[in-house]
C-alpha positions as CSV (number, residue, x, y, z in Angstrom):
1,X,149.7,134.5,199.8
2,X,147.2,136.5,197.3
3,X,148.7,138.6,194.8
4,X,146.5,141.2,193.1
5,X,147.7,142.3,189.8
6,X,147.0,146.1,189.6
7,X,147.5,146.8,186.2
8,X,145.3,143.9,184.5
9,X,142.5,145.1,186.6
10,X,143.1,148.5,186.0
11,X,143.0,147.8,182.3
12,X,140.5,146.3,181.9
13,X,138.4,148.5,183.9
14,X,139.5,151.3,181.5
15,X,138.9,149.0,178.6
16,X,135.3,148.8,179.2
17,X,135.1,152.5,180.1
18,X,136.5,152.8,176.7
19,X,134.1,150.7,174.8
20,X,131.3,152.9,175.8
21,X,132.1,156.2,175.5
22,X,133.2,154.9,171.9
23,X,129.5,154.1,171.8
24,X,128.8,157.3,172.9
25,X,130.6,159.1,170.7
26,X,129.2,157.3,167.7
27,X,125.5,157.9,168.9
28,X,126.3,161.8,168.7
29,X,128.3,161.1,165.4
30,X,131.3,162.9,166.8
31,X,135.0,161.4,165.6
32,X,137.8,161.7,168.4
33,X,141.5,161.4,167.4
34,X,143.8,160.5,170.1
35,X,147.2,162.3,168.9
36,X,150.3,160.6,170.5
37,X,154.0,161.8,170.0
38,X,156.5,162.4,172.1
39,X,157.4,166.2,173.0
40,X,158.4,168.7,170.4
41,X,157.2,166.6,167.3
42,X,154.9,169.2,166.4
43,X,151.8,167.5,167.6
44,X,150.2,171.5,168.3
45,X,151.7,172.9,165.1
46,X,150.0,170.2,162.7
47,X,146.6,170.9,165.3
48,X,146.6,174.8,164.2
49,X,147.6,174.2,160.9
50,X,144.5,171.7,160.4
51,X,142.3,173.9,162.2
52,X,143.1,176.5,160.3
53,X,142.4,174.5,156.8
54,X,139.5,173.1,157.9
55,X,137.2,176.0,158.9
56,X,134.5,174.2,157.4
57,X,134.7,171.7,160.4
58,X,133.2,172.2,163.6
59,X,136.6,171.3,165.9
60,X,137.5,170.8,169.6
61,X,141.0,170.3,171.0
62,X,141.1,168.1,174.1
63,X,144.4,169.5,175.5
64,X,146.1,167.0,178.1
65,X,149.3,168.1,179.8
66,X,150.7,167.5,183.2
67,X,150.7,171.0,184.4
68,X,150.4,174.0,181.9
69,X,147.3,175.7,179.5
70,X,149.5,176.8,177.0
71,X,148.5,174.6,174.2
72,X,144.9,175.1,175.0
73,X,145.1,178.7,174.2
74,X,147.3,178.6,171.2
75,X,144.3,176.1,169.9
76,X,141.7,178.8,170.7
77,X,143.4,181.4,169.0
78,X,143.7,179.0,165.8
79,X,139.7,178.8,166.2
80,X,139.1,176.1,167.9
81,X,136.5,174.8,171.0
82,X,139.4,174.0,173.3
83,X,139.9,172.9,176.4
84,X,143.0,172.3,178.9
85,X,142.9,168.8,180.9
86,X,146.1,168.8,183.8
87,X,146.9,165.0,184.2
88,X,148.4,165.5,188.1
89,X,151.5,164.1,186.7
90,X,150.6,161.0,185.1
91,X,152.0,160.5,181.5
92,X,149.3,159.5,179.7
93,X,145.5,159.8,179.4
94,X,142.8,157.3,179.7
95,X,139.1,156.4,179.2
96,X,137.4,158.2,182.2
97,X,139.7,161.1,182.3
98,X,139.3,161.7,178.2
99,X,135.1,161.6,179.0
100,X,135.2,164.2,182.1
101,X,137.4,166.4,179.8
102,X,134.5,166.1,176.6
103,X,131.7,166.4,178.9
104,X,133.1,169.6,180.3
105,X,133.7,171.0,177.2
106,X,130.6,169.6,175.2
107,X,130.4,168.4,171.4
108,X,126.8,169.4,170.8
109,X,128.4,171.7,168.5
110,X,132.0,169.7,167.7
111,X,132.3,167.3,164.4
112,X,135.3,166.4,165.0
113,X,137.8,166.3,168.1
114,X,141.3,165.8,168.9
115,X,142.5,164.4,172.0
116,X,146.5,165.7,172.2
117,X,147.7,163.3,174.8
118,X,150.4,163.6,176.9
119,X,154.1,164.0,175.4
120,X,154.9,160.0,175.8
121,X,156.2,157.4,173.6
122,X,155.5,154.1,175.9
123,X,152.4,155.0,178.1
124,X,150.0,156.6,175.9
125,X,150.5,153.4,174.0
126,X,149.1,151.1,176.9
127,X,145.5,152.8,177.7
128,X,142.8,153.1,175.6
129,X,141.7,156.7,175.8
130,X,137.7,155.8,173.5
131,X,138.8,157.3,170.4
132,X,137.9,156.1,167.3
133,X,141.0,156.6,166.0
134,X,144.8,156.6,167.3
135,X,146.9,158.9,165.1
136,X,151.0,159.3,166.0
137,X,153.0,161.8,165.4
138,X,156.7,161.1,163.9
139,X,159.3,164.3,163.6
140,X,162.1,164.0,161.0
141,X,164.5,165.3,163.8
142,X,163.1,162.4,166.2
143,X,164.9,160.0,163.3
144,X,163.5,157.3,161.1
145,X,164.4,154.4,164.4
146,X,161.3,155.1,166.5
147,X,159.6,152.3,165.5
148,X,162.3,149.8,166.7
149,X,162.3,151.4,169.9
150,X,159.1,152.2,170.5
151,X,157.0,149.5,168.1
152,X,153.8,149.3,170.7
153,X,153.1,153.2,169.8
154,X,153.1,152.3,166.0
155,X,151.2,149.0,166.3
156,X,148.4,150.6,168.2
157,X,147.9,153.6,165.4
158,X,146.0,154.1,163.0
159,X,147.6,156.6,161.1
160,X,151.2,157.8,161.4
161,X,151.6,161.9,160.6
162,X,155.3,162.1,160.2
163,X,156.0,165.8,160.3
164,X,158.8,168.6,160.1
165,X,159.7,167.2,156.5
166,X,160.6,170.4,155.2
167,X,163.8,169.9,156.9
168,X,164.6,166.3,155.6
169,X,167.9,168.2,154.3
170,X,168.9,168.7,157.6
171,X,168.8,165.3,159.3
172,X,169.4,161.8,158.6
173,X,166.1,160.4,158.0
174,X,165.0,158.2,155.6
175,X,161.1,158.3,154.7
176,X,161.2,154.4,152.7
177,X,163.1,152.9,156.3
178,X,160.6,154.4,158.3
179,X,158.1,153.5,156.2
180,X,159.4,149.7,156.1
181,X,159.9,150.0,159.7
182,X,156.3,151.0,160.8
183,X,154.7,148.2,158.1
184,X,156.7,145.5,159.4
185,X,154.9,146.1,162.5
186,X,152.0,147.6,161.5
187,X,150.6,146.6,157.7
188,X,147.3,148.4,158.0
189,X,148.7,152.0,159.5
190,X,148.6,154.8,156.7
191,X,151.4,157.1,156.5
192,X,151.3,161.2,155.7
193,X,154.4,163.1,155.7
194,X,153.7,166.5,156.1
195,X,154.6,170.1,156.8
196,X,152.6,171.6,158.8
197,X,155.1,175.2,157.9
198,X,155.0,174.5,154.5
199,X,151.5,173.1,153.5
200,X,153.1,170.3,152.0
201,X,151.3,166.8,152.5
202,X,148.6,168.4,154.7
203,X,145.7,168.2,152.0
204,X,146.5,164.4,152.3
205,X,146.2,163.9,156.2
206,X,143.2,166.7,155.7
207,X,141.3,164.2,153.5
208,X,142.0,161.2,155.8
209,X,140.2,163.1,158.9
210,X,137.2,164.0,156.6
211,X,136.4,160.7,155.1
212,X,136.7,159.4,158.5
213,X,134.9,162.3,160.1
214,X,131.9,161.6,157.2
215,X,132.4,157.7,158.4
216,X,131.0,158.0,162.0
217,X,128.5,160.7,160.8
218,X,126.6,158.4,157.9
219,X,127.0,155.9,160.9
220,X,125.2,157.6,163.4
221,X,122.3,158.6,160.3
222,X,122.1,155.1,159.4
223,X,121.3,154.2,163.7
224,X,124.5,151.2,163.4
């Protein structure tokens, strides 16, 4: 009897769609961030907030939900070339779904966009979406054990935003755990704590997306 395995060809069918609209990307000198969290950690919150810091910054908001066009809005309000992508019900996003969404929309005039995936700890995780970079979202409320129960989210990211720290009084969380936690899995991954209500730690996370913004840009001028 033949058995097919599914998900390994799926994968790496969306792997390779991946790998080229990350070249495509790079050729226009446009960054993508894929934001993953799970819901409620403020993944929309910290978008406005950045939008609204970073005016100087041509931004689009790839908005992926299962159903709703909230989020889109609230990121068009805030300034932002937004657009709403409805998943049908899956949980996550991937390659070919994350280009049909940017083509619609367009980036002849974005710098830099965001990609705020589905609310989703584990799949998310598991498909490469062609972002450049993978950024997740950690709330104090969520608590500082995510990354033991969730460690393929952390050691896929590039960056880990933990947000809501203006009310660290409030819960038990502990920033050096969580920070000993992620490393352990993850010794490259950068950590910014942030409040998106406050201001505080946001001229840090700021300064990550611009270097790395500036990154693909000198890139694409230099024709690597």
């Amino acid at each position: 009897m033949k058995i097919i395995e599914l998900k390994e060809s799926v994968t790496a069918s969306n792997d390779r769609d991946a790998d080229a609209l990350r070249e495509e990307l790079n050729g226009k000198g446009v960054l993508l961030i894929n934001l993953m969290s799970s819901p409620g950690s403020g993944k929309t919150t910290l978008l406005k907030r950045t939008v609204a810091d970073m005016k100087d910054q041509r931004i689009a908001v790839l908005e992926a939900d299962i159903d709703s066009a909230v989020d889109a809005e609230r990121m068009e309000a805030a300034g932002a070339k937004s657009i709403q992508v409805h998943t049908d019900g899956m949980c996550h996003m991937d390659a070919g779904m994350t280009k049909r969404g940017l083509d619609e929309m367009g980036l002849e005039d974005v710098d830099l966009a965001f990609l705020e995936n589905v609310g989703n700890l584990i799949c998310p995780a598991e498909f490469d979406t062609g972002a450049q970079k993978n950024v997740m979202i950690l709330s104090v409320p969520e608590g500082d054990d995510k990354p033991l129960k969730y460690p393929l989210m952390f050691q896929k990211s590039d960056v880990l935003v933990v947000t809501k720290i203006d009310t660290m009084g409030f819960f038990t969380f502990s920033l050096e755990k969580c920070a000993e936690r992620v490393k352990h899995l993850n010794p490259e991954i950068q950590i910014f704590p942030v409040s998106a209500k406050t201001g505080e730690g946001m001229k840090d996370w700021e300064n990550w997306l611009r270097e790395a913004e500036k990154e693909i840009r000198q890139e694409k001028e230099n024709g690597k």
